[in-house]
NUVEXGU-551210 format. One record per residue: residue number from 1; x, y, z of N, C-alpha, C in turn; residue in one letter. Coordinates in steps of 0.001 Angstrom, whole numbers. Layout:
N
+-----+---------+---------+---------+---------+---------+---------+---------+---------+---------+---+
!   k !      nX !      nY !      nZ !     caX !     caY !     caZ !      cX !      cY !      cZ ! r !
+-----+---------+---------+---------+---------+---------+---------+---------+---------+---------+---+
! NUM !       X !       Y !       Z !       X !       Y !       Z !       X !       Y !       Z ! a !
...
+-----+---------+---------+---------+---------+---------+---------+---------+---------+---------+---+
***
This chain:
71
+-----+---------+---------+---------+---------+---------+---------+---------+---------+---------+---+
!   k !      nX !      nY !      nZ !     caX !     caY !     caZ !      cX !      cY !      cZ ! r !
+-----+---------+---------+---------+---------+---------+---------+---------+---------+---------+---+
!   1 !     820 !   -1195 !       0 !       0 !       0 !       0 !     864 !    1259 !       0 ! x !
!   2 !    1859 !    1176 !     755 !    2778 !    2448 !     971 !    3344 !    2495 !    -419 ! x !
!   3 !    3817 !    1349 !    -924 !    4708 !    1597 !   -2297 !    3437 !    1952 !   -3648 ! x !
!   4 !    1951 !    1987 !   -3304 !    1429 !    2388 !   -4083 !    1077 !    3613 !   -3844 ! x !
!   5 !    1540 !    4425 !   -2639 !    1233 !    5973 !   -2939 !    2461 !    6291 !   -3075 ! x !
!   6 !    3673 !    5977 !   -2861 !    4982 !    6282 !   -3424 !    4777 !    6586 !   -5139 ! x !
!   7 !    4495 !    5009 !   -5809 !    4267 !    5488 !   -6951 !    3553 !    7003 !   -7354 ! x !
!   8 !    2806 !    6596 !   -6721 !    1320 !    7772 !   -7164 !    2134 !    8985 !   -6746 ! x !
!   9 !    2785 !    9176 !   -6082 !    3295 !   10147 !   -5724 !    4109 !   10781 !   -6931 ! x !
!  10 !    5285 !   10039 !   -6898 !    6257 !    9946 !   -8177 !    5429 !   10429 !   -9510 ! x !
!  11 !    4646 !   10055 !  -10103 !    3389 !    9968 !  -11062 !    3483 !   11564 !  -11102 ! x !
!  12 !    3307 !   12106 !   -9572 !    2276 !   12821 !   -9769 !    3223 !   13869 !   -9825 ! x !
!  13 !    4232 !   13953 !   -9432 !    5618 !   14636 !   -9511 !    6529 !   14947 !  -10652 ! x !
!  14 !    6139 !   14176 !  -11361 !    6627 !   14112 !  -13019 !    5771 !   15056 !  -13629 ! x !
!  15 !    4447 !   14516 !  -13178 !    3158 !   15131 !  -13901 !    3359 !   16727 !  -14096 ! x !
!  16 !    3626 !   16732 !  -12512 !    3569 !   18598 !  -12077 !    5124 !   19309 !  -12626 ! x !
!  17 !    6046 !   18409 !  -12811 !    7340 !   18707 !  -13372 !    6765 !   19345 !  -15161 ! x !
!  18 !    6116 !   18077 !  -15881 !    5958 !   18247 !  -17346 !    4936 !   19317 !  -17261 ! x !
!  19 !    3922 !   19840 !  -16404 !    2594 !   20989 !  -16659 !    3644 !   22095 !  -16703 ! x !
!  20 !    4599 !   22175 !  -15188 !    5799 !   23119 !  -15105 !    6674 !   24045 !  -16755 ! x !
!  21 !    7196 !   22782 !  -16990 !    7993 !   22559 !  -18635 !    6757 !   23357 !  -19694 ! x !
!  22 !    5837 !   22569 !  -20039 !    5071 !   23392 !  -21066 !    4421 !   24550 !  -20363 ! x !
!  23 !    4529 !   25138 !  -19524 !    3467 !   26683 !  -19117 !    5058 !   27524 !  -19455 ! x !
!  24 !    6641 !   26880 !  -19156 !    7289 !   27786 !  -19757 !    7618 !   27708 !  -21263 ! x !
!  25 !    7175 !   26702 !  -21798 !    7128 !   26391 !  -23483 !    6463 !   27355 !  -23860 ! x !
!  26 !    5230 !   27129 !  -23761 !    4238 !   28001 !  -23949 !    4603 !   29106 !  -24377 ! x !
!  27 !    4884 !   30005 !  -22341 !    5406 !   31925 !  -22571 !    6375 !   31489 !  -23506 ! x !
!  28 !    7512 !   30692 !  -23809 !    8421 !   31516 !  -24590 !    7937 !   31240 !  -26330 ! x !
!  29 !    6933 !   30359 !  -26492 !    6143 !   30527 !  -27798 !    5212 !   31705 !  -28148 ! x !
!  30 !    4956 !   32813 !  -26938 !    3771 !   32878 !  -27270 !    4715 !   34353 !  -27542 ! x !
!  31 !    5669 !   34115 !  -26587 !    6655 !   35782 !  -27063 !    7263 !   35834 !  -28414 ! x !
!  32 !    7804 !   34241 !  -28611 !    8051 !   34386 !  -30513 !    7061 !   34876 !  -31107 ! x !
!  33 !    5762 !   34028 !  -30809 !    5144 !   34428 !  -31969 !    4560 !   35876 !  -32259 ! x !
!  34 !    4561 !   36731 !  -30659 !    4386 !   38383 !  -30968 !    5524 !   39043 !  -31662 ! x !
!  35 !    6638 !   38138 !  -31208 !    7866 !   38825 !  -32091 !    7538 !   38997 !  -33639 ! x !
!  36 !    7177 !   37578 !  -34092 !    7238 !   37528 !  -35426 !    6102 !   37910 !  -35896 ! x !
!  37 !    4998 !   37858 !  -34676 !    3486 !   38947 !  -35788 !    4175 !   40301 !  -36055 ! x !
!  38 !    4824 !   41206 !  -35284 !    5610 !   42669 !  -35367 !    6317 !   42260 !  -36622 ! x !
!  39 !    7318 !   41666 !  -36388 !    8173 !   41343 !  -37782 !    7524 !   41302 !  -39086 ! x !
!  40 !    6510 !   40593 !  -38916 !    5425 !   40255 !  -40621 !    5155 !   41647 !  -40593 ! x !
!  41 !    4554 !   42622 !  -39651 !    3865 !   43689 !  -39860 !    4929 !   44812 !  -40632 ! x !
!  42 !    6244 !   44384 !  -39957 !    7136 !   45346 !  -40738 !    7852 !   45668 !  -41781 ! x !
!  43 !    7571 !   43579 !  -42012 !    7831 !   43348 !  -43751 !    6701 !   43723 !  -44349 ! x !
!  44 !    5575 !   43615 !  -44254 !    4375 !   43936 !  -45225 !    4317 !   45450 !  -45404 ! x !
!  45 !    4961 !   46053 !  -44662 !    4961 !   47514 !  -44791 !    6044 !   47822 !  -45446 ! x !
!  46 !    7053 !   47582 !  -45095 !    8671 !   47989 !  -46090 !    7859 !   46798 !  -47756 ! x !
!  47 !    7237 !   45702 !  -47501 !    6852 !   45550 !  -49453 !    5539 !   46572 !  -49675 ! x !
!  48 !    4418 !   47302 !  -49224 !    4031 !   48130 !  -49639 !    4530 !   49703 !  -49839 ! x !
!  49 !    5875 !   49801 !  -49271 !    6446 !   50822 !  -49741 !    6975 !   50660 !  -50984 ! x !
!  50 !    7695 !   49860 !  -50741 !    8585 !   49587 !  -52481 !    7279 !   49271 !  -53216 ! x !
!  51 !    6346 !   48390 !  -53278 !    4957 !   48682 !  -54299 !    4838 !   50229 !  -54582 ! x !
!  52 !    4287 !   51079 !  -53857 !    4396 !   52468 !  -54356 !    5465 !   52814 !  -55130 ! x !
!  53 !    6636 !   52627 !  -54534 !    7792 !   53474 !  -55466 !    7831 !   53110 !  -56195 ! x !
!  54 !    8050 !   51678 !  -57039 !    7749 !   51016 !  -58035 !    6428 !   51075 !  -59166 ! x !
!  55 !    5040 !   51918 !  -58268 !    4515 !   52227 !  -59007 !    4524 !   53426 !  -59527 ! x !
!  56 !    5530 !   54267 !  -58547 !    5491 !   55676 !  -59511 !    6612 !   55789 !  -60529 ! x !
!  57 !    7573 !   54647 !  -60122 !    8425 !   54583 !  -61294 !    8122 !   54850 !  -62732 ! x !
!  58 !    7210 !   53290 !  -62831 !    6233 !   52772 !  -63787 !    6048 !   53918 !  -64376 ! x !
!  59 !    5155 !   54809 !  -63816 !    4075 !   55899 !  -64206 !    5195 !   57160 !  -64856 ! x !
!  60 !    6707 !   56966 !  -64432 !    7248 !   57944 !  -65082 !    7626 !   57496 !  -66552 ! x !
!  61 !    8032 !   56025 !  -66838 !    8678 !   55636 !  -68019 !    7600 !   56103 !  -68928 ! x !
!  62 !    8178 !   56968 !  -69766 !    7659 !   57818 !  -71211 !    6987 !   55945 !  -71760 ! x !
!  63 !    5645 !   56481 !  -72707 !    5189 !   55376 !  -73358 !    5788 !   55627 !  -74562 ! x !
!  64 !    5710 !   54386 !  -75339 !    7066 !   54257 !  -76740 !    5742 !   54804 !  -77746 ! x !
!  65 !    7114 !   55863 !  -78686 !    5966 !   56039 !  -79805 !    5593 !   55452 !  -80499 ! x !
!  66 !    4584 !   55641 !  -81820 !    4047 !   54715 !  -82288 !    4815 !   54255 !  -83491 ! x !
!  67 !    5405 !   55596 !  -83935 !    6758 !   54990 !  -85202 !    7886 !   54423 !  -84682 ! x !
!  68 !    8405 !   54209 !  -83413 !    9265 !   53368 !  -83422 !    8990 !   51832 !  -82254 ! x !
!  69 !   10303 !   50997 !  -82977 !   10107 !   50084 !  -82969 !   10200 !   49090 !  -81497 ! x !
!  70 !    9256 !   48532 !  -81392 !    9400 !   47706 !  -79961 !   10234 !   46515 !  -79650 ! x !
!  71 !   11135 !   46380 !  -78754 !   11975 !   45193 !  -79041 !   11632 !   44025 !  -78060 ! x !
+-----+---------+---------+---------+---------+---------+---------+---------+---------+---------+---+
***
């Protein structure tokens, strides 16, 4: 009887060890992943900048006339 609450004990000691382990898995997943939502937010913004500049580029190149030739 004693060596079956030993076990249970043990059991239950591991148990509370592994809940321990993933609640700090967890925080340090949950801080990547705010890291990297900021990060996406700052790439999607530095590629909608270059979209603009790129579109006013566009908008400056003279259109080709009609007598000459397109290559």
């Amino acid at each position: 009887m004693i060596s079956d609450f030993n076990q249970l004990s043990e059991k239950i000691s591991r148990l509370a060890e592994l809940a321990q382990s993933l609640r700090r898995e967890n925080a340090e997943l949950r801080l990547q992943a705010a890291s990297l939502t900021s990060e996406n937010a700052d790439l999607q913004q530095r590629v909608e900048e270059a979209y603009q500049r790129v579109s006013v580029l566009l908008k400056n190149i003279p259109a080709p006339e009609a007598d000459e030739e397109v290559a």
